[in-house]
DOSE-168653 format. One record per atom (N, C-alpha, C): residue in one letter; x, y, z. Coordinates in steps of 0.001 Angstrom, whole numbers, plus 500000, padded with zeros to 6 digits. Layout:
<recs>
aXYZ/...
</recs>
This chain:
<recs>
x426987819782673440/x425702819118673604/x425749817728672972/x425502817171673719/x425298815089673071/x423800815318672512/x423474814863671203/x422225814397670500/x421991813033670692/x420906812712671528/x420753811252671621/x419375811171670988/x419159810094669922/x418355809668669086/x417234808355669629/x415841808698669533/x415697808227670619/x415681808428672068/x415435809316672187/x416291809567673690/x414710809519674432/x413871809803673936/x412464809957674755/x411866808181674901/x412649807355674721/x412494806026674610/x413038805160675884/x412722804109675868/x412989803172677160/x414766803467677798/x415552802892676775/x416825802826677164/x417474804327677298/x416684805711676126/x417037806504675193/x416982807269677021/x416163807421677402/x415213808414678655/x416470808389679630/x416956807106680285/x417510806432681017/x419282807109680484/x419587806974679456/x420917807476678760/x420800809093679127/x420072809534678890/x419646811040678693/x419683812082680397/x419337810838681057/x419379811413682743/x420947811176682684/x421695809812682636/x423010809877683172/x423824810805682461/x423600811411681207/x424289812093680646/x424182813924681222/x422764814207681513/x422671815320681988/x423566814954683879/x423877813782684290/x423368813900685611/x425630813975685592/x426035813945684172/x427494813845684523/x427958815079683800/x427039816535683882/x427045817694683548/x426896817809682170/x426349817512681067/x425911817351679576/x424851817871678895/x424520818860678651/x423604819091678093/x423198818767676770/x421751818144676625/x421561817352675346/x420155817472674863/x420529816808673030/x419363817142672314/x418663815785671913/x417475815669672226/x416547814654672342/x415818815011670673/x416305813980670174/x415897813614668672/x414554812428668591/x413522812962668364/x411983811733668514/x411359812180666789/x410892811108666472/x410124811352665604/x408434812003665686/x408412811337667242/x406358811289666891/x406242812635667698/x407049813188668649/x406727813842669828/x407992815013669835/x407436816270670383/x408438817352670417/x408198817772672141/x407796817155672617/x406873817398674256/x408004816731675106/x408390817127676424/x409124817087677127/x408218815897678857/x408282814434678180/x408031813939679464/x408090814297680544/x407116814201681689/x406880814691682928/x408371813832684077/x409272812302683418/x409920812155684096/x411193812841683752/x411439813115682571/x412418814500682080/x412428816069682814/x411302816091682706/x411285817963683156/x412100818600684269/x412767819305683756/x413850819884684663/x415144820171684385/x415265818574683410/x416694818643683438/x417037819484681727/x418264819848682129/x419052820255680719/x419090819683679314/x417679819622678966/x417891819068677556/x416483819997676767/x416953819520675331/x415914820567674228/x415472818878673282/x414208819037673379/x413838817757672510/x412742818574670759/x413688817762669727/x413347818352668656/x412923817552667997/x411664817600667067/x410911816297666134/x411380816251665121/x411993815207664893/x412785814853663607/x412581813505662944/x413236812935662123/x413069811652661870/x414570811328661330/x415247810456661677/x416885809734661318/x416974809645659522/x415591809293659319/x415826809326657663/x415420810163656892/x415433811278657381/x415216812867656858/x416745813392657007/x417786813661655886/x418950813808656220/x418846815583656764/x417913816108655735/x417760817845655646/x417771817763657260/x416469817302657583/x415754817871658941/x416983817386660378/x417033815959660295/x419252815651660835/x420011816596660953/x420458817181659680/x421404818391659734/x420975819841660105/x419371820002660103/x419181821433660567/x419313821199662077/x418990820349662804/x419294820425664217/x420764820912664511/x422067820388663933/x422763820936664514/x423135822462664024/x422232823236663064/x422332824711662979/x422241825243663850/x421053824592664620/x420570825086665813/x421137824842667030/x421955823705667432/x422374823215668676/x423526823072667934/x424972823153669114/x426128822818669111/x426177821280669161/x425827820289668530/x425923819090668816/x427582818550668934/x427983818037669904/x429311817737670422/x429948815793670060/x428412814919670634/x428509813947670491/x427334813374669920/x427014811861669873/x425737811540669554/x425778809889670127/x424572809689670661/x424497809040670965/x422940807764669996/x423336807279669220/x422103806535668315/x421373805453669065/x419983805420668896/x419158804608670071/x418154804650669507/x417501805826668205/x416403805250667645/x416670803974666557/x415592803445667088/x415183802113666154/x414860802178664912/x416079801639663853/x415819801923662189/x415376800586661624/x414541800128661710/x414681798655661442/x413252798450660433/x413427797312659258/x412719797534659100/x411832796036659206/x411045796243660075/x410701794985661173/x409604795853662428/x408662795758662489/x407709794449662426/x407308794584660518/x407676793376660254/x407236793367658608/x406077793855658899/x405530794696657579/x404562795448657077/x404058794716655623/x402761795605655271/x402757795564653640/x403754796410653132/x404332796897653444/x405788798297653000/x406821797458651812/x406921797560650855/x407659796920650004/x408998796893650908/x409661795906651104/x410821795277651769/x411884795868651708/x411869796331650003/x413330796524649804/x413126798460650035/x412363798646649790/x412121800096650074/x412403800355651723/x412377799581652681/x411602799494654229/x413446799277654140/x414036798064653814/x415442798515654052/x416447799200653472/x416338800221652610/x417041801225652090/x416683802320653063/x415825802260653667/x415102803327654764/x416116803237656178/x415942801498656533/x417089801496657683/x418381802002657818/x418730801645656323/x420343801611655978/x420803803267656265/x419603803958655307/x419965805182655405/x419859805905656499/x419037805366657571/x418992805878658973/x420182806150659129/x421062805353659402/x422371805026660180/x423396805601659169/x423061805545658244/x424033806592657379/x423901808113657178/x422800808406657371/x422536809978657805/x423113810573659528/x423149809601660364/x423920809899661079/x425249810401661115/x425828809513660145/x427306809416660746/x427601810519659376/x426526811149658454/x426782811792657438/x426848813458658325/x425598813229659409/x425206814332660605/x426558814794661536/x427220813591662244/x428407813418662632/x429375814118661950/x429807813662660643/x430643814254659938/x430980816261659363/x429536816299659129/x429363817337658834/x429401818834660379/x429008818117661049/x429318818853662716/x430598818677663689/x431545817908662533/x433229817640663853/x432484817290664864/x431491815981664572/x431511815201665750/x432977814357666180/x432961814038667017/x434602813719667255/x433827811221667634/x432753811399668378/x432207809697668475/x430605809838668278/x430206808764667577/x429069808710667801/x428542807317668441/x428591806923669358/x427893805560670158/x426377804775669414/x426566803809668913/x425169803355668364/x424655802068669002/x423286801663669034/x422845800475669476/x423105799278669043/x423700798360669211/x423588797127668539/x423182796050669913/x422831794870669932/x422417794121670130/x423245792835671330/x422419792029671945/x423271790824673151/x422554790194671925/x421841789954670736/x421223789169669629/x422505788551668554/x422792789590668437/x424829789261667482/x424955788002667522/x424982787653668701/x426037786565669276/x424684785077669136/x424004785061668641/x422993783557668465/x423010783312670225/x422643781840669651/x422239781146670710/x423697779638670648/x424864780282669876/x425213778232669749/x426416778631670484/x426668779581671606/x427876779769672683/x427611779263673874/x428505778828674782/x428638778573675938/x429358779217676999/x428977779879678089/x429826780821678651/x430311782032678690/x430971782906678753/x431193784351678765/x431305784442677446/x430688785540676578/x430725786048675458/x431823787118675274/x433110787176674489/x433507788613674217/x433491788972672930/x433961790533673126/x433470791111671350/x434547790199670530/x435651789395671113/x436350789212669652/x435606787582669371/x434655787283669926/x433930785594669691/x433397786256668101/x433539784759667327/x433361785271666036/x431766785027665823/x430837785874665254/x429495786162664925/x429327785618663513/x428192784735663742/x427496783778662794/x426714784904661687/x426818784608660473/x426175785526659550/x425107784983658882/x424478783926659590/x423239783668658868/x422400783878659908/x421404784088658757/x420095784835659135/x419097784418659829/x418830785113661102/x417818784485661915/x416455785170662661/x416455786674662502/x415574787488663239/x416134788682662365/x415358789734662220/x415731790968661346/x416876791959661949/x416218791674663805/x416800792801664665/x418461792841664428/x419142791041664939/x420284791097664915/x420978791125663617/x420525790888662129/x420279790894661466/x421045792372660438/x420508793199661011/x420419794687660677/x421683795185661820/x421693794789662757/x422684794925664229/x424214794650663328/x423687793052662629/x425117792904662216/x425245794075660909/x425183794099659988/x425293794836659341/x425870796107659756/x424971797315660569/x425640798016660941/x426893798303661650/x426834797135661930/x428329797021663107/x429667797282661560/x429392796145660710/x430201796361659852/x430192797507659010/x429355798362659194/x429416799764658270/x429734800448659249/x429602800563660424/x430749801261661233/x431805800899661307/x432638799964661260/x434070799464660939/x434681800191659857/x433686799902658673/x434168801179657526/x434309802062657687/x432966802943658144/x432751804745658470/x434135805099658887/x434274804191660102/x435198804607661470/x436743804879660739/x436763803769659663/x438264803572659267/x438353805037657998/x436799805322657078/x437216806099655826/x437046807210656123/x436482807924657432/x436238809075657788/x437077809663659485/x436687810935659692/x437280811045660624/x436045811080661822/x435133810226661844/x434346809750663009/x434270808379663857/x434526808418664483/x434626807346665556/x433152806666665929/x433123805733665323/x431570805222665767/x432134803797666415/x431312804050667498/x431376802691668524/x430227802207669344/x430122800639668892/x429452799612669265/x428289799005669791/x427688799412670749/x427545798868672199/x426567797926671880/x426379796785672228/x426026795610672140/x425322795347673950/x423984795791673287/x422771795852674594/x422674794553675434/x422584794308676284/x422350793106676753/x421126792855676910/x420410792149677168/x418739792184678097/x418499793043679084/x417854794429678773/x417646795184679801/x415810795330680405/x416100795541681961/x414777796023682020/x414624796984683269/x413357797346683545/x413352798284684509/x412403799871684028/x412309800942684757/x411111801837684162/x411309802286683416/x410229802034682518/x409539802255681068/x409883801320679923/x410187800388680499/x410415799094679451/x408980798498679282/x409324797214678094/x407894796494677545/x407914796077678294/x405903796180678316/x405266795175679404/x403961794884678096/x404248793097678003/x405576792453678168/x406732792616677614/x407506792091678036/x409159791979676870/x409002790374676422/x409027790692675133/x409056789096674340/x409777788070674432/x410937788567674970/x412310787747675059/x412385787220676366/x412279787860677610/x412533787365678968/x412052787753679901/x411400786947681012/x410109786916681387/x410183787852682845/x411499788616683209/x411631789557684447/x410655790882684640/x410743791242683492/x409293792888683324/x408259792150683806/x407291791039683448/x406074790881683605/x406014789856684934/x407295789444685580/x407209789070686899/x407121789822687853/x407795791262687372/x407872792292688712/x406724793465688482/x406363793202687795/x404568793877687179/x403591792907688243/x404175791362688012/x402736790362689052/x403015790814690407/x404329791035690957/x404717791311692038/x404078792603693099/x403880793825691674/x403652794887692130/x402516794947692384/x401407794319691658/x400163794535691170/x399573793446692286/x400516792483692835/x399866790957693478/x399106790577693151/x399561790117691801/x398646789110691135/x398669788245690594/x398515787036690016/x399328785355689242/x399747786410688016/x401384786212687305/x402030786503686436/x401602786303685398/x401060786820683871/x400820786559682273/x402309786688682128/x402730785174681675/x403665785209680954/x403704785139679008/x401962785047678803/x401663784866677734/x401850785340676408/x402690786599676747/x403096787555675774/x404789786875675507/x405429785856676035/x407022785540675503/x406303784500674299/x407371784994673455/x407764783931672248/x408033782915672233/x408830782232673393/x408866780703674162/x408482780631675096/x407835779436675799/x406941779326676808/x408331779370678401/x408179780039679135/x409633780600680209/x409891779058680954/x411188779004681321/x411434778114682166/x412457778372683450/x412284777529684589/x412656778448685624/x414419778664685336/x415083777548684764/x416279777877684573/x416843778366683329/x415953779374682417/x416248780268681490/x416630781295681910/x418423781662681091/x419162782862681850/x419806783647680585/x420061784848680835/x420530785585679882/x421508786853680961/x421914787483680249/x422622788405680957/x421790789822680735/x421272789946682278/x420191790632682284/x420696792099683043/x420396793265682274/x420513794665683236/x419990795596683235/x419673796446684527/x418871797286685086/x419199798038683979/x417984798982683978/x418165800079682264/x418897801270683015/x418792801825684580/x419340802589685158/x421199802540684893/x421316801253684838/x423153800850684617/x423061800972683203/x422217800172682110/x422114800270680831/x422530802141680450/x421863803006680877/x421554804588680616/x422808804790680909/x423901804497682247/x424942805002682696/x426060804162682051/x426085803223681356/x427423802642680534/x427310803476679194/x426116803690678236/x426463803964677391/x426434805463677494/x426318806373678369/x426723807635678812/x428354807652679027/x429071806219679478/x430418806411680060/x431013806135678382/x430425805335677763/x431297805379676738/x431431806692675233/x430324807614675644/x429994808657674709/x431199809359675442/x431265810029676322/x432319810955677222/x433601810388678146/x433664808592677518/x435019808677677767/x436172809191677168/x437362809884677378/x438105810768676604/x439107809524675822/x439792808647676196/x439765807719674788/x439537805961675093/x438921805651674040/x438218803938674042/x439333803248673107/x439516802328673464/x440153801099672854/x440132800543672033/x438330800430671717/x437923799679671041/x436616800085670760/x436374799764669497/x435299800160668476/x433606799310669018/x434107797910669686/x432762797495670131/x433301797061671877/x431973797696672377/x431654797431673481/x430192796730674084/x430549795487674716/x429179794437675561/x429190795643676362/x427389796254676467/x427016796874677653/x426412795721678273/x426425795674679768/x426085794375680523/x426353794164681895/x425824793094682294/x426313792724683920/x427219792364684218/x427774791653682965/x428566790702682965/x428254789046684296/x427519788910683990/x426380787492684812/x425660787306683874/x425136785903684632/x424133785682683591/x422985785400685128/x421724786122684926/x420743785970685542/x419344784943685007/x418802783868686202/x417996782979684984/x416435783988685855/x415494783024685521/x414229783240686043/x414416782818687457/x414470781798687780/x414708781663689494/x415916782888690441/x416451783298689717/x417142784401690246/x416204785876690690/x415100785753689299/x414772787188689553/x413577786775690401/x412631785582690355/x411962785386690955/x412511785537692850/x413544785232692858/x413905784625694729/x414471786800694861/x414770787077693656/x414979788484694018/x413509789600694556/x412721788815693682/x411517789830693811/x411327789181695168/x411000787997695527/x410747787250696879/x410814788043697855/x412500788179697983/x413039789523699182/x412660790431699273/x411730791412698026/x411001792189697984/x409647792165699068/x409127791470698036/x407459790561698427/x407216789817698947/x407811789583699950/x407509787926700221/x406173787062700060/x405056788090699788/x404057787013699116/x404334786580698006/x405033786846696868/x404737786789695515/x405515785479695984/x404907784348695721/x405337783033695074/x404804782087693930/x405729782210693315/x405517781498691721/x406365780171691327/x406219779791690761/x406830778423690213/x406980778268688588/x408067777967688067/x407853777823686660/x408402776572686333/x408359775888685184/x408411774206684985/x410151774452685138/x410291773289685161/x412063772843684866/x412259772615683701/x413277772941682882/x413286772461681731/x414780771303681982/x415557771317683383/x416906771023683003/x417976771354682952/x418687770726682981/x419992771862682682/x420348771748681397/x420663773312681226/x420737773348679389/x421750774747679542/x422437775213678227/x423476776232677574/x423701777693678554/x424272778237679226/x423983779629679741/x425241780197679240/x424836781469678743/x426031782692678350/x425798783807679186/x426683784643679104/x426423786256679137/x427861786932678984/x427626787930678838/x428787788816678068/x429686789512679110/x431133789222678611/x432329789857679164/x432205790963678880/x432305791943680295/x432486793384680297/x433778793757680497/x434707793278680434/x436353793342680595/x436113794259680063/x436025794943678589/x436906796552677848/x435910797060678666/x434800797453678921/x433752797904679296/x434141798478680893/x434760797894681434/x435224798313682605/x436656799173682712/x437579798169681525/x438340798858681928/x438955800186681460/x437960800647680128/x438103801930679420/x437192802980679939/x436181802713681098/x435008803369681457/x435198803753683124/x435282802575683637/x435655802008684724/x433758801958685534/x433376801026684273/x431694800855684605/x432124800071685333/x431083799816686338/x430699798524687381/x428916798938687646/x428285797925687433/x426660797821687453/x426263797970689312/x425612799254689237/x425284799383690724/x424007798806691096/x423053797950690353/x422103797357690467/x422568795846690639/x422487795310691859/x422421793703691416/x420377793787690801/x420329791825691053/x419154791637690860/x417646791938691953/x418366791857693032/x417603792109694333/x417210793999694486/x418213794582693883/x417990795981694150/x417622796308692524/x417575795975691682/x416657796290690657/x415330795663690405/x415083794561691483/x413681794168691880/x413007795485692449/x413683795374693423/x412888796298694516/x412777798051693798/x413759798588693071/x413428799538692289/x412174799418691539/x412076798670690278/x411635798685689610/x410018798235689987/x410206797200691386/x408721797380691642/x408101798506692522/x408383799216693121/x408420800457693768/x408003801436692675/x408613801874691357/x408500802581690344/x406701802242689771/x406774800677690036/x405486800538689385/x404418800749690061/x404299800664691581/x403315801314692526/x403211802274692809/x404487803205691876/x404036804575692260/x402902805177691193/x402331803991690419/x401125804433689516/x401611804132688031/x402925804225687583/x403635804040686102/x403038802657685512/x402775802594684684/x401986801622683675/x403744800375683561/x404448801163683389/x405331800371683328/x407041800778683601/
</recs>
């Protein structure tokens, strides 16, 4: 049985189908909820209420379940700042991720797959990103922040114990049951205007969007099925893996994608210019998995707005 943490969550839900859908039966680890979503029901999994920084309540799950692998996806962070004393809020994160691999250890887990971030890598690259580009260590946002960190306490774990913890470095994903909005990039709340036919709120991004702002953007359906290929590939290469398109998609891409969809939806966003575009090399990613993203942008338009007229909030 794979324990995926998180698993009743955007990316977590999405991991949890490809894993049952490549014969896996698995345990859905949530903190708030022990209830089995209506887009879950059916399939082969047991969802148990726990919390990552409860080590007791961690380790009684696998009394109960044969846990085999694990897949980490709940969010330990300690961010959105609170009144929560700081340093208390990150001894809390830290220990998230160390009760895991303490969970791991104690069950002959043989890998445990964890979340890290397309954030790692800043903003001061040009062009294809790979894991060996060297990562800036000053401080800029909590998320990547905490991303880096863990990456390097899995380097340790991996080397002082006999658990294999590896990488995956999220790219920009979207698609059903993601934020609406997503703060970062403005594709969720374009194919929300699309569905709904209505002028786009882009008012919820953190920078105001521009039509040639691009990131390396992917369907959460491919997101769910890479980091499923790398939990049950039988052996990996390498300790970090870019999950990704390997492209970089801007706003005029997803816009002329939804287009083909809708052909009413027409929008316009300012120019800013031509300015910096990256996105991340999936080279190991392919060739230890043998992922290839079955969503371009045109067919994760048309999914994802379809999903949203079938009544889903998001």
């Amino acid at each position: 049985m794979i324990l995926v943490t998180g698993g009743l969550g955007f990316i977590g839900s999405h991991t949890v189908r490809a894993l049952t859908d490549a014969g896996e039966e698995c345990v859905l680890l949530q903190r708030r909820s022990a209830q089995v979503p209506p887009h879950l029901a059916g399939l082969p999994i047991h969802v148990v209420q726990a919390d990552v920084a409860d080590l007791d309540a961690l380790l009684a799950v696998g009394r109960q379940y044969p846990i085999t692998g694990i897949v980490h996806l709940a969010v330990a962070l300690p961010w959105p700042v609170t009144d929560d004393d700081p340093i208390e809020a990150t001894g809390k994160a830290l220990n998230a991720f160390l009760n895991i691999v303490s969970a791991a250890q104690a069950w002959g887990v043989r890998r445990v797959v964890t979340a890290s971030t397309i954030g790692v890598y800043g903003f001061g690259s040009e062009g294809a990103l790979s894991e060996d580009v060297p990562i800036s260590l000053a401080y800029s946002h909590p998320i990547p922040t905490f991303k880096k960190i863990t990456e390097l306490l899995a380097g340790h774990l991996s080397d002082a114990t006999d658990v294999d913890i590896v990488n995956a470095r999220i790219s920009g994903t979207w698609g059903p049951g993601g934020h609406l909005p997503d703060p970062f990039f403005a594709a969720p709340s374009l194919a929300q205007a699309a569905a709904l036919r209505r002028e786009p709120d882009l008012s919820g991004l953190i920078a105001p969007p521009h039509a040639e702002d691009a990131l390396d953007l992917l369907y959460v359906k491919d997101t769910g099925r890479a980091l499923a290929l790398l939990q049950l590939a039988g052996k990996l290469n390498h300790s970090t893996y870019n999950v990704a398109s390997g492209r970089a998609t801007s706003n005029v891409d997803v816009i002329t994608a939804i287009n083909s969809v809708e052909p009413g939806f027409q929008y316009e966003l300012p120019s800013a210019g031509d300015h910096q575009v990256n996105w991340l090399d999936i080279t190991r990613l392919r060739e230890d998995t043998g992922f290839e993203p079955r969503y371009d942008t045109a067919a994760a338009a048309a999914d994802y707005i379809a999903w949203l007229r079938a009544g889903n909030e998001r």
